[in-house]
LUMDOTOR-329558 format. One record per residue: x, y, z of N, C-alpha, C in turn. Coordinates in pm, whole numbers, plus 50000, padded with zeros to 5 digits. Layout:
N
XYZXYZXYZ
...
This chain:
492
924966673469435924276684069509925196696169522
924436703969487925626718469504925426727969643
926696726069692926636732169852926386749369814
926156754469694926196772869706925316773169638
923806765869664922466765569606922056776669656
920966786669611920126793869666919336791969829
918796782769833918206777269958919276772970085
920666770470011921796768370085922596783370153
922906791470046922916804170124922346811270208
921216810370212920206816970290920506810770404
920306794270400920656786470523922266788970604
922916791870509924076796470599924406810770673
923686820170609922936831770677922436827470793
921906820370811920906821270968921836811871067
922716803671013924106796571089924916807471166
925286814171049926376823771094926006833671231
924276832971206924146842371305924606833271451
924196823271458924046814171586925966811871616
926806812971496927996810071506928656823271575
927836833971579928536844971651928266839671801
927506834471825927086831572008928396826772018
929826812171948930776809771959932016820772035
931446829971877932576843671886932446851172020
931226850672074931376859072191932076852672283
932076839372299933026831272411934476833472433
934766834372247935966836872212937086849972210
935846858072248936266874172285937026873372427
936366864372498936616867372673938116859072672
937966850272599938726834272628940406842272628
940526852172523942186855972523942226866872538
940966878772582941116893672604941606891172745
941146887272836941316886372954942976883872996
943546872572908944946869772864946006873572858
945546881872719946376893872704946686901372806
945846907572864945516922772927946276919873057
946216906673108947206901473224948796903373164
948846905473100950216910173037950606923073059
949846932673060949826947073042950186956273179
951196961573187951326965873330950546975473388
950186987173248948946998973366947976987173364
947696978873293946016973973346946256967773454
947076960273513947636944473607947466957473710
948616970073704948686980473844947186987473863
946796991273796945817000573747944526990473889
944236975873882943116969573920944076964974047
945616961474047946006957574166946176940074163
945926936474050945856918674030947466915274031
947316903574095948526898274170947996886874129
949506876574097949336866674099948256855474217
948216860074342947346854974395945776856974353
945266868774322943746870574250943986869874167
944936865874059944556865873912943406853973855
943876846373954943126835673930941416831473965
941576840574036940216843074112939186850574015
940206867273938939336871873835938856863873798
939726857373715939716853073603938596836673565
938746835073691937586822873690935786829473734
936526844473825934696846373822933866848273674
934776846873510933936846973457933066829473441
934116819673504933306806073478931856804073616
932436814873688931496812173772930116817673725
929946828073683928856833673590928536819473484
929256812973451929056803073375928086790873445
928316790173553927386779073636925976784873692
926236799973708925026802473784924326803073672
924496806173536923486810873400923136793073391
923746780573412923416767973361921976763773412
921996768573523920266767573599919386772573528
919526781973385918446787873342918716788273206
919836784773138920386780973003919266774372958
919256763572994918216745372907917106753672883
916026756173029914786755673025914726771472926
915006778372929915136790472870914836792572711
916286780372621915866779772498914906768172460
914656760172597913426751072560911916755572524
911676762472646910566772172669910106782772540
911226793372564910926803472493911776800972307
912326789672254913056792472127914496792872147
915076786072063916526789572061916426804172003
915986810171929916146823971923916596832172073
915686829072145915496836872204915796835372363
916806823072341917896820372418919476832272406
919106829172238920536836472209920546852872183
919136858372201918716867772222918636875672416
918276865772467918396868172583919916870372664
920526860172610922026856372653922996871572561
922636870672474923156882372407923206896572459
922196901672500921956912972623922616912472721
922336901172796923916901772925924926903272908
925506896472795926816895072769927046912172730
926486917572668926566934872681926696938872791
925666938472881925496944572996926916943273096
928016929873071929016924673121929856932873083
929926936372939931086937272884931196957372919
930116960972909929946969972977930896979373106
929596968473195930616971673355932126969273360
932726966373244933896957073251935116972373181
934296972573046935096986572980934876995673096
934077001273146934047010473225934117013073378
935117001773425935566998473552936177009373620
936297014073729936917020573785937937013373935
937346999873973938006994674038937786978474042
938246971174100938626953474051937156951374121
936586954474201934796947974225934136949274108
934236965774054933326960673953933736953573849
935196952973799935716943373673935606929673699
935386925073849935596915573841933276909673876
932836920573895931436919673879930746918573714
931396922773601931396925373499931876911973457
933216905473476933056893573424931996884273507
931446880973592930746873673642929346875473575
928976888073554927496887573444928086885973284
929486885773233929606885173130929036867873099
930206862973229929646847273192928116839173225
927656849973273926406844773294925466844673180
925146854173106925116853872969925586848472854
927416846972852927576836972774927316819872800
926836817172883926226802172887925216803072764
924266810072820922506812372809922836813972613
924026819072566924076818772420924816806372379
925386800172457926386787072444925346777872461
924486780372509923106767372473922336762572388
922016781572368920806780072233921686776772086
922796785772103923696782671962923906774771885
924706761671957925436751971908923316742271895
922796741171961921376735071949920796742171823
920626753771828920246757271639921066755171539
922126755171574922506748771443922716735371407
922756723271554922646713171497920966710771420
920476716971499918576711771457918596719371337
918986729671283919136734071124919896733671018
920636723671065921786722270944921036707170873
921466712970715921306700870633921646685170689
921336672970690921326662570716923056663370670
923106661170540924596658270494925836664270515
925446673270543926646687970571926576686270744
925986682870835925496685370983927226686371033
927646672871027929286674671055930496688271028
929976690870937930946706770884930366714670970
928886714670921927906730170971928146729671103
928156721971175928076723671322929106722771423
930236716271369931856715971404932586729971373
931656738271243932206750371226931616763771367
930726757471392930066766771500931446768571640
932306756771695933136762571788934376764571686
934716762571557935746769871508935346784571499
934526791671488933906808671519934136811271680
934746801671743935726805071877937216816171836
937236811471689938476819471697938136831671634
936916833471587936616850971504936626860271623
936546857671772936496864971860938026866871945
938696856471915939806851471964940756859871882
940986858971780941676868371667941726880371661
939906885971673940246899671654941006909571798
940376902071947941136906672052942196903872089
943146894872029944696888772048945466900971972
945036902471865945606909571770945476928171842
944036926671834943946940471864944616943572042
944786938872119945636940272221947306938772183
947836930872103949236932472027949176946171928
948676950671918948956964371807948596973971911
947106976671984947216989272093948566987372190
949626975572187950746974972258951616986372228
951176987572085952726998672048952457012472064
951317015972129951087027872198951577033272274
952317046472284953497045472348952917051272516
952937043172593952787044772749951907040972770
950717032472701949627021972716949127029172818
948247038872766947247045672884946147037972838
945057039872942943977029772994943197027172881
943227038872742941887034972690942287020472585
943927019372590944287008372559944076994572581
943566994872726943346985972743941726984172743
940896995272774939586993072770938706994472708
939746996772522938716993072379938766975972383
939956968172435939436952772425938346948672524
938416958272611937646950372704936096953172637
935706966872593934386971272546933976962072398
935306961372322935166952372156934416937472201
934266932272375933676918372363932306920072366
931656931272372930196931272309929806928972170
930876932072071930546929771953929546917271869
929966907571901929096896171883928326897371910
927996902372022926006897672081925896912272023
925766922572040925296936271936925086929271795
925896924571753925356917471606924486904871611
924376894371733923546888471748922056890071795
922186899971856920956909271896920486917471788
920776920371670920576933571585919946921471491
920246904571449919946898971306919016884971359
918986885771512918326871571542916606869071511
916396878371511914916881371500914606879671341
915706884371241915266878071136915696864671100
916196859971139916066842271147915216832571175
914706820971133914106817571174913686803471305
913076801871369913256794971491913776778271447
913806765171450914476753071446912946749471420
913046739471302911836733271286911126723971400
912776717771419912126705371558911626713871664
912076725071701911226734171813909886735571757
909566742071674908456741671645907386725871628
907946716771576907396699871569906856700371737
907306704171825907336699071997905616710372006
905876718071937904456729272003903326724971921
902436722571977901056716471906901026728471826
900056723671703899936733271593900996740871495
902356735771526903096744371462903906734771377
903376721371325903946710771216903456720671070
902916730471075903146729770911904376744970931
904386750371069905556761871052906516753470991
906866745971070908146736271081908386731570940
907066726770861907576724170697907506733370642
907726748470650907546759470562909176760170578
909506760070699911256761170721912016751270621
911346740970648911986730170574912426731170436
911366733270403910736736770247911546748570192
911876761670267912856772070235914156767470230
914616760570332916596761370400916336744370333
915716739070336916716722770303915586715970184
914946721870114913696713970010913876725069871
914716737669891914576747269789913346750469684
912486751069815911326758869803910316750469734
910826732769718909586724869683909186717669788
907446721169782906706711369923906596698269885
906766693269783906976681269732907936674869809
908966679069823910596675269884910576663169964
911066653769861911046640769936912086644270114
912976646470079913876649970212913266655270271
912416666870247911386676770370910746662470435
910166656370351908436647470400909516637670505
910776631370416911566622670556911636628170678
912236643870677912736648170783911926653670885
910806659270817909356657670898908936646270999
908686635670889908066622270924909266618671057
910046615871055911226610871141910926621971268
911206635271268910926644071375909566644871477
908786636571376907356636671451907146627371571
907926616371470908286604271498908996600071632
909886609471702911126605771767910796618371883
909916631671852910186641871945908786645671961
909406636372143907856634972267907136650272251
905476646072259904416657472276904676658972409
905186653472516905196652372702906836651972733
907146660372650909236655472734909146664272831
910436662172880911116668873002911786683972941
911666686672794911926701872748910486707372818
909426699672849908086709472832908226716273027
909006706773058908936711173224910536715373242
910376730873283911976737273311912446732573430
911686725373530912286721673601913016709073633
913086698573508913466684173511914186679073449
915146679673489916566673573487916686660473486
915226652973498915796635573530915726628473403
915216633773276915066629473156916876628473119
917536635373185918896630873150919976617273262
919166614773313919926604673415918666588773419
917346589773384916546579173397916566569073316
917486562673245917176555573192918616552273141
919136538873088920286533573043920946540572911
919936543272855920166546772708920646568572769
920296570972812920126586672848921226585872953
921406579373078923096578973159923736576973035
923976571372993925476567572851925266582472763
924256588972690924306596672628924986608772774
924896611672859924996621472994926606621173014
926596603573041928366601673013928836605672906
928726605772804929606610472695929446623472702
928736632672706928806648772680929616652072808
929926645472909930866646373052932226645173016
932446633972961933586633672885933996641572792
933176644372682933656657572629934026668372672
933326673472814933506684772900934896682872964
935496672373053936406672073112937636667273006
937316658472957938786658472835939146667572783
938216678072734938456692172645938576696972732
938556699572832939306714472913940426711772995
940846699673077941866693773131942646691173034
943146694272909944346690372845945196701172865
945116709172875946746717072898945906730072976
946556738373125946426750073122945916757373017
944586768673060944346777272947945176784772897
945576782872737946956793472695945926805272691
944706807072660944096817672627944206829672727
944316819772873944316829772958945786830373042
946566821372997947826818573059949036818272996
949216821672825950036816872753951326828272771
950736838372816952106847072894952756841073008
951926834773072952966835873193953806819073150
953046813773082953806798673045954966801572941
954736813272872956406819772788956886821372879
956856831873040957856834373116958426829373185
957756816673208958306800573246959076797173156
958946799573050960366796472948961006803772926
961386813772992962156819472953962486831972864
960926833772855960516848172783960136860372772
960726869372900960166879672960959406890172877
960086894972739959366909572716957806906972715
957396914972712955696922472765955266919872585
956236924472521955506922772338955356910372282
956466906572325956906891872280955666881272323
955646881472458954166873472561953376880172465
952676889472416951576892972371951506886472181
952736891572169952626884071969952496866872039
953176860472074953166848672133951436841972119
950846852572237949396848772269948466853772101
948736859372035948106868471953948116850471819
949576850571796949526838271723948886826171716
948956821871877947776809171861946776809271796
945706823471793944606822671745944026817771636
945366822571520944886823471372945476808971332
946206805671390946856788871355946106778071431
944896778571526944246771271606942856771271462
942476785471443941676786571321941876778771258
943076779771149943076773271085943476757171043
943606752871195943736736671238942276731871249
941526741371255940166736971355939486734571208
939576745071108938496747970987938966733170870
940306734470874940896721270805940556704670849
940246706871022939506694271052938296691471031
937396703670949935826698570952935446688370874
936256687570785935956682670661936336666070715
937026663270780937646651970840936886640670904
935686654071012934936650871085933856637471040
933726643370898932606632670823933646621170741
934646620970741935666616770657936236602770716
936766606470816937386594770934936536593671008
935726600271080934536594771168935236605071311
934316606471411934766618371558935926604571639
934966593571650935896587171757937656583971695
937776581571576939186580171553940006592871546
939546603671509939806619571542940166620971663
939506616471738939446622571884940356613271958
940706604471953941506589871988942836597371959
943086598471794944466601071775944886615171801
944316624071812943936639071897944716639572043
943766629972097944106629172247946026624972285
946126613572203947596605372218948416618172170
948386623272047948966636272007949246647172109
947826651472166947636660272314949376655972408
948526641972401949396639972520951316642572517
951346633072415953126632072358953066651272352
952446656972278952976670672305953446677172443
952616676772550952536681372707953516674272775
953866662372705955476657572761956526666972715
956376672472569957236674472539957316685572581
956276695372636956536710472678956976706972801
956476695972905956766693773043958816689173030
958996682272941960676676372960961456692872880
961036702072801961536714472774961746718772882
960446723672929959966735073058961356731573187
961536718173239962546711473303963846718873280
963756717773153965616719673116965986729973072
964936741273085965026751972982966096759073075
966026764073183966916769373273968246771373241
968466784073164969786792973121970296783072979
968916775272918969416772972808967666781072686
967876792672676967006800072588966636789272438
967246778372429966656773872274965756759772298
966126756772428964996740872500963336751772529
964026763072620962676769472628961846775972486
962156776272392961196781672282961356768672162
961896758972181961456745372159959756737572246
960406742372396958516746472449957776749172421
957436761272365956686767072290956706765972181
957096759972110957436756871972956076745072033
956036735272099955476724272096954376726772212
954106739372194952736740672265951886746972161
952296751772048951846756871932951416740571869
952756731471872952186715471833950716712671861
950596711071998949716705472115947936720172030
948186727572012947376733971974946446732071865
947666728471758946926723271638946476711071640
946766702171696946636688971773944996691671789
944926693071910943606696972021942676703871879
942856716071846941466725071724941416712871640
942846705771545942366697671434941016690871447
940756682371574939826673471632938406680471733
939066684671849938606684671962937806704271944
938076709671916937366722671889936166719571784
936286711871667935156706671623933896700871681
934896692171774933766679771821933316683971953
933526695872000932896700672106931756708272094
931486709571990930186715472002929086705971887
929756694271785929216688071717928856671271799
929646667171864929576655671926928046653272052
928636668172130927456665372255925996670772203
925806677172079924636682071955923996669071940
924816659771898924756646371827924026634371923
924776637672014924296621872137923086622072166
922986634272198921456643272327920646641672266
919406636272287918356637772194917496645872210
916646651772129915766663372135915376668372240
914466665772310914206664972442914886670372521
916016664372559916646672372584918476673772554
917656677672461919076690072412919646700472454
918556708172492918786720672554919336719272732
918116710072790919346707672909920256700572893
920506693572827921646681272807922906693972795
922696705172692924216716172685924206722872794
923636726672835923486735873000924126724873109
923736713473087924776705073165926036703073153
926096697773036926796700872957928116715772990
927776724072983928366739873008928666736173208
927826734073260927796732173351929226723873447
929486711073374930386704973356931466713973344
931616716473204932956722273170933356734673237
932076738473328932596748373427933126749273536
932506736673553933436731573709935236727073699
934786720473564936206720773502937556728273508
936516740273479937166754373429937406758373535
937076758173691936866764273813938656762473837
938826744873825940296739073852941186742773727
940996745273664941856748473497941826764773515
940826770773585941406789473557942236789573693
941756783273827941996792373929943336784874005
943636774673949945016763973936946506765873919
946036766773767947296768473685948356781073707
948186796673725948636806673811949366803273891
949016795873981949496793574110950826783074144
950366771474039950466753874058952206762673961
952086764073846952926768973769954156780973832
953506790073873954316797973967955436787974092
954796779374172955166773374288955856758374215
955116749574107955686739174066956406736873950
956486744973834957036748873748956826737673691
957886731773582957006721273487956296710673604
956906705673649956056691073761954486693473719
953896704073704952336706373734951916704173594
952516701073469951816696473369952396681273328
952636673673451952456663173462951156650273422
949986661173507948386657073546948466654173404
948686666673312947726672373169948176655173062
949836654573120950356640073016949506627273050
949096629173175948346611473175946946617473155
945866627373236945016629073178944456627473027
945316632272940945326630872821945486618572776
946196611072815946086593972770945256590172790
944576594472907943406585572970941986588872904
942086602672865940956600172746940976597872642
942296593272552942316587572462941756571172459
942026564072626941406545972652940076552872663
939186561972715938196563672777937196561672632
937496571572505936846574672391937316564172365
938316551672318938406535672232937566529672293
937006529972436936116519372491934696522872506
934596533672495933326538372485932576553172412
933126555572285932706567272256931776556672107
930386567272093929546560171985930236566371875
930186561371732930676568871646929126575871533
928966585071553927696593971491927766597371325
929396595371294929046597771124928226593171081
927816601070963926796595470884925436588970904
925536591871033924176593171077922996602871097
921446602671065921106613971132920936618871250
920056624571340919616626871437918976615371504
917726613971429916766607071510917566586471458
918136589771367919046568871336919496572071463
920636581271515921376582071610920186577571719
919736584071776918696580071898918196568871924
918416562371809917866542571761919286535471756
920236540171774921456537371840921766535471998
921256545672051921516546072189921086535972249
919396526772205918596520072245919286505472224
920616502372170921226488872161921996488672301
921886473672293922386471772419923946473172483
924836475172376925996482772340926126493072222
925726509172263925656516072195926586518872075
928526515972150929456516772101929706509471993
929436492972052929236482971916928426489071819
926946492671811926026491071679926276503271627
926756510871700927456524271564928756515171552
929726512671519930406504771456930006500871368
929016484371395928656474871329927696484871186
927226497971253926486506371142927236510671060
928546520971070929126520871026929836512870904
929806495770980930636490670884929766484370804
928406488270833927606483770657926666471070781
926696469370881925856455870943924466463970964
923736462470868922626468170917921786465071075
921346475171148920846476471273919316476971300
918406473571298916816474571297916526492071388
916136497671248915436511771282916746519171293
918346513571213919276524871221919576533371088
919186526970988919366530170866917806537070775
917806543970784916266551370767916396559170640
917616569770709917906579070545918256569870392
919266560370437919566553270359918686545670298
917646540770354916626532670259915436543070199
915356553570200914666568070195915916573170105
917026563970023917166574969952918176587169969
918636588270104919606598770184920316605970080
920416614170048921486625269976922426630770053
């Protein structure tokens, strides 16, 4: 099968668009970062280590209040038009934000920034799992949070070069802040010519033959014959309720009622809190964790922060391929143990660095480790894993919970670390060394393994009475009743 088919390009056209909803996350994640580096901006708003932390988390708080209206949003109206909706705010944020005149409104500006980026962090990573090819799903959709770093890159960088401006007057600092509209301006300008997720359409009476016209274009190359179309049809019809809990925005219990749906709820929880509790955000902290080692200049903190980006990239893009290769749970297992032995090793540096300058950038030397570590695995599988578990239905609230989670997360991981670091110096990335072990036992005892599975096999997984076992036992060739579908159909 040739991945640069006609019908395949096109299909990666309408990815890319949904992969910018990533990039916009990725704009905020190290502009904000940087710019805490910068002395007219830090004097200019008056941020002190005591509110830094406070900014800097009102963008997660925008993140919880948008989760109440994320799910039902791209359920209701289309993942289009989730990431259409979410896309506009995130302007409207980035906005009030370039054109601040004092810390209420910058810090009002991130709070609608993140309210909007949920509402695109929902629909996103959900269109592209529901439109990516069966065989490719693992790449296509693990590549969606590696486009964390197309936003991450261009504002790391572009805040390290407006550095060498000589006396960093304001508009220095407030082309990064205005450049985080970029994504949604381009997601807003191409979403409309894309087209909506077949399985969205399968859920709306009357719209099973839209749904095979999609098919038939992006994954059948334009024959209605297409044995794979008629499977992937038949299976979708099959598996995704005319009466779910997508059809009512207000019901949340389709994710907690039932044995099979708590275990799928637990695992996307776990993904949320393992991925964000592994180390302080460097995105938003990786200056002041150099000056904990020992690294004062203002350029230096900024190339420092600027570097992670493009070496997290390219840890993250080199693991996709892996994803389908070794399988998520052994990725994520040996990920985590890696995590961890790294955060010792920045925590026993950080200790000793004190008037010895080569233990402290041995620190950082092994927080750059801990980086590639975490993207190889865990930047993939954060937006491909909790895609994978959730089943149709709800998908859309399952990521809004999902987001939801990792925001509360984020509440203790932005508004923490500032402080804990300032007052405890290494001692405080203590938590991050056993945390990190502990989700390495958490994923060996209970994470399902989804390779090579599709969507709806997966969902006929959940329904065993040890989910963890019969993806295994699937895996290792023990056939499962109603798990192997593509495969006797032929699977390509």
């Amino acid at each position: 099968m040739n991945p640069l088919r006609a019908s395949f390009l096109r299909l990666y056209g309408c990815l890319f668009v949904a992969y910018l909803c990533s990039a916009t996350n990725g704009f905020d994640a190290n502009t904000f970062g940087g710019l805490s580096a910068i002395d007219t901006f830090v004097s200019y708003f008056g941020i002190t280590p005591e509110n830094q932390g406070l900014v800097a988390a009102l963008y997660v708080v925008g993140n919880v209040a948008g989760c109440l209206f994320a799910g039902p949003c791209a359920d209701r109206y289309g993942r289009r038009f989730g990431m259409a909706v979410g896309s506009t705010v995130c302007i409207v944020g980035a906005v009030m934000q370039a054109t601040a005149r004092n810390l209420s409104t910058l810090m009002g500006g991130r709070f609608i920034l993140g309210l909007g980026a949920v509402l695109v962090q929902t629909a996103g990573p959900a269109y592209v799992v529901e439109m990516a090819y069966p065989k490719y799903r693992g790449v296509l959709t693990g590549a969606y949070q590696a486009c964390f770093f197309l936003g991450t890159i261009v504002s790391t960088w572009l805040e390290y070069g407006l550095n060498f401006v000589v006396g960093t007057p304001q508009w220095t600092w407030r082309l990064p802040l205005a450049v985080q509209a970029l994504p949604s301006i381009l997601v807003l300008s191409f979403v409309w010519f894309i087209p909506e997720t077949p399985r969205w359409c399968v859920k709306l009476s009357g719209k099973v033959d839209k749904a095979r016209e999609i098919l038939v274009r992006y994954h059948g190359d334009g024959d209605p014959n297409s044995a794979i179309v008629a499977l992937e049809l038949e299976e979708m019809q099959e598996v995704i309720s005319a009466d779910g809990a997508d059809k009512r925005w207000w019901d949340f219990r389709a994710l907690f009622n039932s044995r099979s749906a708590r275990y799928r709820t637990f695992l996307i929880a776990c993904i949320a809190f393992f991925g964000q509790w592994d180390l302080p955000p460097t995105s938003y902290y990786f200056p002041l964790m150099a000056k904990t080692a020992g690294i004062t200049s203002e350029r230096t903190q900024l190339l420092l922060n600027a570097l992670q980006t493009p070496i997290m990239m390219a840890a993250a893009l080199t693991g996709l391929r892996w994803q389908d290769r070794i399988g998520r749970r052994k990725l994520l297992i040996a990920s985590s143990m890696g995590m961890s032995i790294s955060v010792a090793m920045i925590t026993a540096c950080t200790a000793q660095q004190e008037g010895r300058p080569v233990v402290g950038g041995v620190g950082i030397a092994f927080v750059y480790v801990f980086l590639v570590v975490f993207a190889f695995a865990w930047t993939p599988a954060q937006s491909l894993y909790p895609t994978e578990v959730l089943a149709y239905n709800t998908r859309a609230k399952g990521l809004a919970f999902m987001n939801l989670l990792v925001n509360i997360a984020n509440v203790f991981n932005t508004y923490v670390p500032p402080v804990a670091i300032t007052r405890a110096s290494w001692r405080f990335y203590i938590f991050y060394i056993l945390w990190d072990a502990l989700g390495a036992l958490v994923i060996y005892l209970t994470f399902v393994e989804t390779k090579g599975r599709n969507l709806e096999e997966i969902d006929h997984i959940f329904e065993a009475e040890s989910p963890k076992k019969a993806s295994l036992q699937a895996q290792a060739g023990r056939a499962l009743d109603g798990v192997d579908g593509f495969r006797q159909h032929g699977k390509v």
